[in-house]
N, C-alpha and C positions, 0 to 999 in steps of 0.2 A: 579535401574531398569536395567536387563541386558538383553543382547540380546537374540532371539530366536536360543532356540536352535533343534536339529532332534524331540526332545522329547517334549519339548514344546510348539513344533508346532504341531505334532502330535495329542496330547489334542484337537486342537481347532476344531470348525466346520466352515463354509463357515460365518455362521450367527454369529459366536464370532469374526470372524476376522472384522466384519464390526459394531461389538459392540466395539470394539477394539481401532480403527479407529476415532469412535464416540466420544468415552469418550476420546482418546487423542485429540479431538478437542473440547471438552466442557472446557478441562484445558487451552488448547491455548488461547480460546476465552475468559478466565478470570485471564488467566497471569499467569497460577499456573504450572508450567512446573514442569513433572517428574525429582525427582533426578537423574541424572546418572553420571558416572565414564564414559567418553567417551574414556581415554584411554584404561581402563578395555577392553570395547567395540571391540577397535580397537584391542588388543590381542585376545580376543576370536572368533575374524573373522577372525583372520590371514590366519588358513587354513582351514575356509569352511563357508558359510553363509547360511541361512534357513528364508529367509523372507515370511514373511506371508501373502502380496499383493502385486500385480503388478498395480500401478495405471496412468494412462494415464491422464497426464493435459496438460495446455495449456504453454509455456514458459514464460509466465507472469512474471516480478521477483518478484511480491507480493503473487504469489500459490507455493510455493516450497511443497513438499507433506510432507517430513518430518518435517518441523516447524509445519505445519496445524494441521497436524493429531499428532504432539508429542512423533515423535517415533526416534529411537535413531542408529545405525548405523546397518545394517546388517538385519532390520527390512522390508525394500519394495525394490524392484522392483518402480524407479522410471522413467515412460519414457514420456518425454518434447516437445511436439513440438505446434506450433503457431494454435492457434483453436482447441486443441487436439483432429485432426484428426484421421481417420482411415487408414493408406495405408501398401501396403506388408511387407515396414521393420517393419512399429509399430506392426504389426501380427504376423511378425516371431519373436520379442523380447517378448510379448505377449505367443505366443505358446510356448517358451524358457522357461518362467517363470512355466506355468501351467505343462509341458507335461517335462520336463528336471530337475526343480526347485523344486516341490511341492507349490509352494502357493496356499491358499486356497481362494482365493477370486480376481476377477480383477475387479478395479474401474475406472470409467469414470466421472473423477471430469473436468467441464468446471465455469467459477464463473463469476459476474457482471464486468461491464464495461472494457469486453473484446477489446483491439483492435483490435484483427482477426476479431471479429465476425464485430464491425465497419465498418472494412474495406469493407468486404465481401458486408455488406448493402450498403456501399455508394460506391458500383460498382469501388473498387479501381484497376490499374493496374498497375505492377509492375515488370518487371521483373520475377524471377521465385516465388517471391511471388505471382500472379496472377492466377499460377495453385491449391496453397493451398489455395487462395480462393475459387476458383472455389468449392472446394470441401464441404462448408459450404453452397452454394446455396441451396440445399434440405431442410435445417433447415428452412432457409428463408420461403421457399415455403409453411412450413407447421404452419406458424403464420401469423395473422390477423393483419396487418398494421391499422384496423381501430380500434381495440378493444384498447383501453387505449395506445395510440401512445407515452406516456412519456414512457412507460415500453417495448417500442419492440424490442430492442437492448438485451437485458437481456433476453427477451420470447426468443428470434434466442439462444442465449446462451445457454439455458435449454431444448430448441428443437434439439440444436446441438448436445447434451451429448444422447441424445434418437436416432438420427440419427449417429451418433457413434457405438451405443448399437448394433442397426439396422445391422451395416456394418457387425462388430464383428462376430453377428448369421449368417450371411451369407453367409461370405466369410472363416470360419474357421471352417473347420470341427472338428477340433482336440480339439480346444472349447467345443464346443457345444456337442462331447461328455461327456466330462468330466462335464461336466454342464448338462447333463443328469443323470449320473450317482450321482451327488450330491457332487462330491469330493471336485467340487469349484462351488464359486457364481459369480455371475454378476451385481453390481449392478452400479448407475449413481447418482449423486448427483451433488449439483454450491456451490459453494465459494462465500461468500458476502464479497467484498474488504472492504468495510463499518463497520462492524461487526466484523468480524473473525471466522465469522459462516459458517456449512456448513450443506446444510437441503439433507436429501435423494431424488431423485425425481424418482426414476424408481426402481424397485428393482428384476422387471422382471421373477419374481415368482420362480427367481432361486435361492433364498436365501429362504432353504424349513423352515426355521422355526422361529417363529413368532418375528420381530424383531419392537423397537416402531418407527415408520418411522411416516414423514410430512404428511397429506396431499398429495397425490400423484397428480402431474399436467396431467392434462390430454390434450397433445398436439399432 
């Protein structure tokens, strides 16, 4: 399997790059990893790279995007931070990918038994980790502590990947056109650290055509 290239990328639509994605995590999730030649890889990126998504997880060291999703060097845009928040730099790496790069698709992968998201619940303070909690309160706010209380760590999770989504449309115009336009999608999915699975949960109608998605949460 080799890397993407201008051409190959080119081919794809917003909605293959997240079939893409899918089926490298169907192989993850049954140990069946693509062949590849990674230094092959590392030669045909030496002077230029053409990844296909830019995806926003949490630093978790069990989410890394390329093991999950099964893709191989030169393939994503991958950018790490605790809760996979949303703030100016994740925007401007973000807008770097979409509007400088071509990638066709930005994902908002957040997965189960997060410790940000932990933390966040149980009102933790810490130093300047305290302000990146702060920034997952919203999710909080929009799950029911009384509905099924063994699973509301995980709901904050999957609320937070939506309040992400949220920020995204918001705050970045440069997005949101290109997400008008069709060039790229948007979508949000969790990681089951349990499993190795990762289910769609939002796909934000900006991924225009018809892809086979979960059950969508309705949060």
């Amino acid at each position: 399997m080799r890397a993407l290239t201008k051409e190959s990328r080119a081919g794809l639509t917003p909605a293959d790059m997240l079939r893409v994605l899918l089926e490298g995590n169907a192989r993850f999730a049954n140990n069946l990893k693509a062949n590849r030649d990674l230094q092959l890889q590392v030669k045909a990126t030496a002077e230029g790279q053409f990844p296909g998504a830019v995806v926003l997880s949490c630093m978790d060291s069990r989410t890394s995007a390329e093991l999950i999703f099964d893709q191989g060097l030169g393939d994503l845009f991958s950018i790490r931070i605790a809760g996979n928040i949303v703030s100016p730099d994740v925007l401007g790496s973000m807008e770097y990918a979409v509007a400088a790069a071509g990638v066709k698709l930005v994902l908002v992968l957040g997965h189960t038994a997060c410790g940000a998201i932990a933390g966040a619940c149980d009102n933790v303070r810490m130093g300047n980790l305290t302000g990146t909690l702060e920034r997952i309160v919203p999710a909080i706010r929009r799950v029911s502590a009384d509905e099924e209380p063994g699973t509301f760590k995980d709901r904050v999770a999957a609320a937070n990947v939506c309040v992400s989504i949220d920020d995204i449309l918001a705050q970045s115009p440069i997005i949101r056109e290109r997400l008008a336009s069709g060039e790229v999608g948007l979508a949000g999915a969790m990681y089951n650290v349990s499993t190795g699975k990762v289910e769609v949960i939002n796909a934000c109608a900006y991924v225009r055509e018809a892809v086979p998605l979960a059950e969508a949460l309705h949060i």
